[in-house]
C-alpha distance (Angstrom), angle and dihedral (degrees) to the residues before:
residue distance angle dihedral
X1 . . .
X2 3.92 . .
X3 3.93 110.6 .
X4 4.11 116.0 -147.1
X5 3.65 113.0 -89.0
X6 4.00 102.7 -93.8
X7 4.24 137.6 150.0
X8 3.51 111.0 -140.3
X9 3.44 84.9 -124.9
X10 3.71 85.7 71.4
X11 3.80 95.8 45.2
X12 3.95 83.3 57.2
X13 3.61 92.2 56.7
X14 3.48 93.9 51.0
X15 3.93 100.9 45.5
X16 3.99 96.9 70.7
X17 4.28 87.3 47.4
X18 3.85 89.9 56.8
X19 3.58 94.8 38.4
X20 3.59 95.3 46.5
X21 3.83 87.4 50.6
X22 3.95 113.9 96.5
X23 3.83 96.6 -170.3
X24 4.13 92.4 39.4
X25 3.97 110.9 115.5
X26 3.87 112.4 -118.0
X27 3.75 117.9 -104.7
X28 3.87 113.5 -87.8
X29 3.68 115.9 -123.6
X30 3.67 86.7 -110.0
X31 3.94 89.5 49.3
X32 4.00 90.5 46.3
X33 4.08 88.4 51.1
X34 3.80 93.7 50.2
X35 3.84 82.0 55.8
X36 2.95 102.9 47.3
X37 3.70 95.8 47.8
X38 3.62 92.7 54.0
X39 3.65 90.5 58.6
X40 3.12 97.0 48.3
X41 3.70 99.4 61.1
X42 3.81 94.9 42.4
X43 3.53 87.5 58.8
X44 4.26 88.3 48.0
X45 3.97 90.0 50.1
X46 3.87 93.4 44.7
X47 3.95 112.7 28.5
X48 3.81 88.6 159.0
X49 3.75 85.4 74.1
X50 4.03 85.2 70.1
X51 3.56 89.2 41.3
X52 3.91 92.1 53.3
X53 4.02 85.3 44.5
X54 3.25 93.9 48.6
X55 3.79 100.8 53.3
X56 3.66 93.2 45.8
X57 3.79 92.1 54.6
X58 3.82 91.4 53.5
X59 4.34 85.3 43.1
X60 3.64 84.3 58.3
X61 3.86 97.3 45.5
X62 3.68 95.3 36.8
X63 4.32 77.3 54.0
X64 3.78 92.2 47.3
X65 3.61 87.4 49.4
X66 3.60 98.5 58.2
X67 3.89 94.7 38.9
X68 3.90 88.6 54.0
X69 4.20 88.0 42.1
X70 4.07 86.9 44.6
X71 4.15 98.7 56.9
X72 3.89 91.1 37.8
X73 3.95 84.0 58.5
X74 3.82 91.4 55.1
X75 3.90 86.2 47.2
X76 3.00 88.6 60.5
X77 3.78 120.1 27.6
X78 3.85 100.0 130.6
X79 3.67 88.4 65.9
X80 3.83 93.9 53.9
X81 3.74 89.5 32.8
X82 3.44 112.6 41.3
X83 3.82 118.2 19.8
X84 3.98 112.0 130.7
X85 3.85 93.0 -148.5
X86 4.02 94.1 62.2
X87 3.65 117.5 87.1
X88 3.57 118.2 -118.2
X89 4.16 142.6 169.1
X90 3.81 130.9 -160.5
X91 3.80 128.2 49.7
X92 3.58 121.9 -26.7
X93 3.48 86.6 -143.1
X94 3.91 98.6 53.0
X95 3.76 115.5 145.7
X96 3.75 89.1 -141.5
X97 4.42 136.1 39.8
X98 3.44 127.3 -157.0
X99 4.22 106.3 -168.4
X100 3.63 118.2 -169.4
X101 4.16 116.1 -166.7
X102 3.96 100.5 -160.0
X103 3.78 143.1 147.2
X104 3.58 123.4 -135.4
X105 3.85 95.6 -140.8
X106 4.34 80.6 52.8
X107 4.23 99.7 113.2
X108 4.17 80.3 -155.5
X109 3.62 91.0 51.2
X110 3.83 92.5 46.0
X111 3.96 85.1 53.7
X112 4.21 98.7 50.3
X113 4.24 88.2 43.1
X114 3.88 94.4 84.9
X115 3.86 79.3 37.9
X116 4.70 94.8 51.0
X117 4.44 78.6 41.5
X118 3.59 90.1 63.1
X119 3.80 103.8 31.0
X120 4.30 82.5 60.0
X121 3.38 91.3 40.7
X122 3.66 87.0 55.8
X123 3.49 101.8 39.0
X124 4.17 108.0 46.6
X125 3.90 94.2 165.2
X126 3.90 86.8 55.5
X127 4.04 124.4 94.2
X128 3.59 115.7 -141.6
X129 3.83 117.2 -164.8
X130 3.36 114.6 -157.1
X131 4.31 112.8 -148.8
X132 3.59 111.9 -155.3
X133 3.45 99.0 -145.4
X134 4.56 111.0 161.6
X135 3.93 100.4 -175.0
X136 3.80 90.1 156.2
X137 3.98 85.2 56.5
X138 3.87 83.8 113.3
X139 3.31 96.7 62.0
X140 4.01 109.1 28.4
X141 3.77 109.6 35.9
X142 3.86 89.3 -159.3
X143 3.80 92.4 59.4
X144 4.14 82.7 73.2
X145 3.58 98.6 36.3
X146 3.92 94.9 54.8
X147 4.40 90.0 45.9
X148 3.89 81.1 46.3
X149 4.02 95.6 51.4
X150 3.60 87.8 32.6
X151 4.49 85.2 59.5
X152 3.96 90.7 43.1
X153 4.51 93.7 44.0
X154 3.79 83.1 51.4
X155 3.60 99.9 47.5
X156 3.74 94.4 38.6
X157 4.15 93.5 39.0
X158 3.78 102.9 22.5
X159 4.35 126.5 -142.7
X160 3.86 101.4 -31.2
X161 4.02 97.8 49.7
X162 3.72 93.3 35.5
X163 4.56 89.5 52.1
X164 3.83 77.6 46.4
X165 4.18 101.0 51.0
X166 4.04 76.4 37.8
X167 3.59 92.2 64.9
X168 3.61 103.0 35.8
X169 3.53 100.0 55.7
X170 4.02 81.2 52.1
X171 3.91 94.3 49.6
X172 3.64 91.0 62.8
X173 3.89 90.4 72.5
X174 3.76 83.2 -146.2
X175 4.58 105.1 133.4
X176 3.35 119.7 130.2
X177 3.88 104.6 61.3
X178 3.46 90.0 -44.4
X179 4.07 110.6 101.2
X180 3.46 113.7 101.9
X181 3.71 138.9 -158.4
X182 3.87 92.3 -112.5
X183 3.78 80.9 59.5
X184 3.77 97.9 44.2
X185 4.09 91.2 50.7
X186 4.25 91.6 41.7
X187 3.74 83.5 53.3
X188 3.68 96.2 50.3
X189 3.65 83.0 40.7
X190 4.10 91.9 57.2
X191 3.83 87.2 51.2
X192 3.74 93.7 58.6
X193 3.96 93.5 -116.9
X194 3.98 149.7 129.8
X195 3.48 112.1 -88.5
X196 4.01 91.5 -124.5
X197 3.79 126.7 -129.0
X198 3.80 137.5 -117.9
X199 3.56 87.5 -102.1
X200 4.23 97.6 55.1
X201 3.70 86.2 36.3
X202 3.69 89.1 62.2
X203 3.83 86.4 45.7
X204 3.90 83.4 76.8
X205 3.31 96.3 58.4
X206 4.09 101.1 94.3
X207 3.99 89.6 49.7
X208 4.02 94.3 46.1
X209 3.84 81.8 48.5
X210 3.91 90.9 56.9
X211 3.56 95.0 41.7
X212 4.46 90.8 57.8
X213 4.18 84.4 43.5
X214 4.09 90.3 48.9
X215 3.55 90.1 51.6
X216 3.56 104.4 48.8
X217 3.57 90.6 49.1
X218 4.07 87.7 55.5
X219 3.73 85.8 50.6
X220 3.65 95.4 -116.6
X221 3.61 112.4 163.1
X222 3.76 98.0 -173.7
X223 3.70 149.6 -37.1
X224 2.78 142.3 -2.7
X225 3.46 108.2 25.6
X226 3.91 127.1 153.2
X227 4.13 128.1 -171.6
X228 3.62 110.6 -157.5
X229 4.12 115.4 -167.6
X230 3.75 148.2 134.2
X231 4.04 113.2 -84.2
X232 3.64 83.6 -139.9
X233 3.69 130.9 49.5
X234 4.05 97.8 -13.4
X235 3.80 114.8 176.6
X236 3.73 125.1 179.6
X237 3.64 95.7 -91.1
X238 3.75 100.5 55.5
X239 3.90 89.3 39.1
X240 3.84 133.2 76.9
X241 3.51 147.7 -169.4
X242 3.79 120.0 -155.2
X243 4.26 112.2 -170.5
X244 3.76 106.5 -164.9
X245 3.56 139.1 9.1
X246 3.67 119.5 -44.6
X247 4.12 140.7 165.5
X248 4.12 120.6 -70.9
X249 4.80 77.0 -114.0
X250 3.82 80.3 63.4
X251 3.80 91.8 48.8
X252 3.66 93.5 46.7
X253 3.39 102.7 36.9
X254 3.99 83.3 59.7
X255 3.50 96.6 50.9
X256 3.85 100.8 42.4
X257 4.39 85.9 49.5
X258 4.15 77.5 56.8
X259 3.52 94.2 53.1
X260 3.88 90.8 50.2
X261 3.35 93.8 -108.2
């Protein structure tokens, strides 16, 4: 049987004018068939057009994703902001935050820590909050030990010894499975603090808790995952959310669009 000579592009055109059309007969089986075969082998003779579908379906998710992420951080700002438990470095008076949630056994966040050094390097008059956040906990006990010591360093040492444990536990290369607890107590060590018991450990425990919470209700599904805004007056267009790992332009780019620039 030979089929009329049609694209599925025009058989797509067509569709919504029949549908649309109260009075229109209903395909016949026959009629329905024809279609469908004629799809069917467009698709065979030009798979990238599912391909091309495909990847702008998950553009468009990935889009919706980050919209929905984006207005639950400005719901929610004085919990990335502003909480007393989460370490943090620059002024307390900064016009503009950059928050990163991360886990130190993350291979992604290993990669973007040289990155967050020389973003806050570059950017004194920036805060950076630093969300302990150990999703691979399960499987790598260290990856909650080191956000634990990391907590008790910062509230024993405050912002300079905690950016320095920070780093050190980073300069070992060691993610993955791989950080040890010689490296968690040389780390302490290089930020001229106690190496903190069980007991303050478990201390952490409520603001760890707050941190997995916070980030589920941004949508975050792992880490990296950095919120750049204005501490005052942030909207959605001078705000952004960045899931993943991405370059220190990225970074920038982000924090100089929340400084108006």
């Amino acid at each position: 049987m030979k089929y009329p000579v049609m694209t599925l592009a025009s058989v797509l055109m067509l569709a919504p004018a029949l549908s649309h059309a109260a009075d229109a007969p209903a395909f016949t089986p026959a009629q329905q068939e024809a279609i469908g075969k004629i799809a069917a082998d467009y698709l065979v003779q030009h798979p990238e057009v599912l391909v091309q579908a495909s990847q702008k379906l998950e553009a468009q998710q990935q889009e919706q994703q980050q919209q929905a992420s984006l207005n639950a951080v400005l719901q929610n700002s004085e919990a990335l902001l502003n909480d007393a438990d989460t370490p943090a470095i620059g002024p307390k008076n900064a016009k503009v935050a950059l928050v990163e949630f991360f886990d130190y056994q993350c291979v992604y966040c290993s990669h973007m820590a040289p990155l967050v050094e020389q973003t806050v390097k570059a950017n004194p008059q920036v805060r950076f909050v630093f969300k302990e956040w150990p999703i691979f906990g399960q499987r790598w006990e260290p990856s909650i030990t080191a956000a634990e010591t990391g907590m008790a360093v910062y509230k024993e040492k405050g912002a300079d010894a905690y950016f320095a444990y920070h780093n050190a536990i980073y300069h070992t290369g060691h993610d993955e499975g791989k950080l040890t607890q010689a490296d968690i107590t040389a780390a302490v060590k290089a930020a001229g603090a106690t190496q903190p018991d069980e007991a303050t450990r478990n201390k952490t425990h409520a603001a760890l808790a707050k941190t997995d919470d916070l980030a589920r209700v941004l949508g975050f599904s792992g880490t990296p995952a950095f919120v750049v805004m204005p501490t005052q007056g942030a909207t959605a267009q001078n705000s952004t959310v960045l899931p993943g790992a991405v370059s220190a332009e990225a970074l920038q780019n982000a924090i100089n669009k929340a400084q108006g620039k």
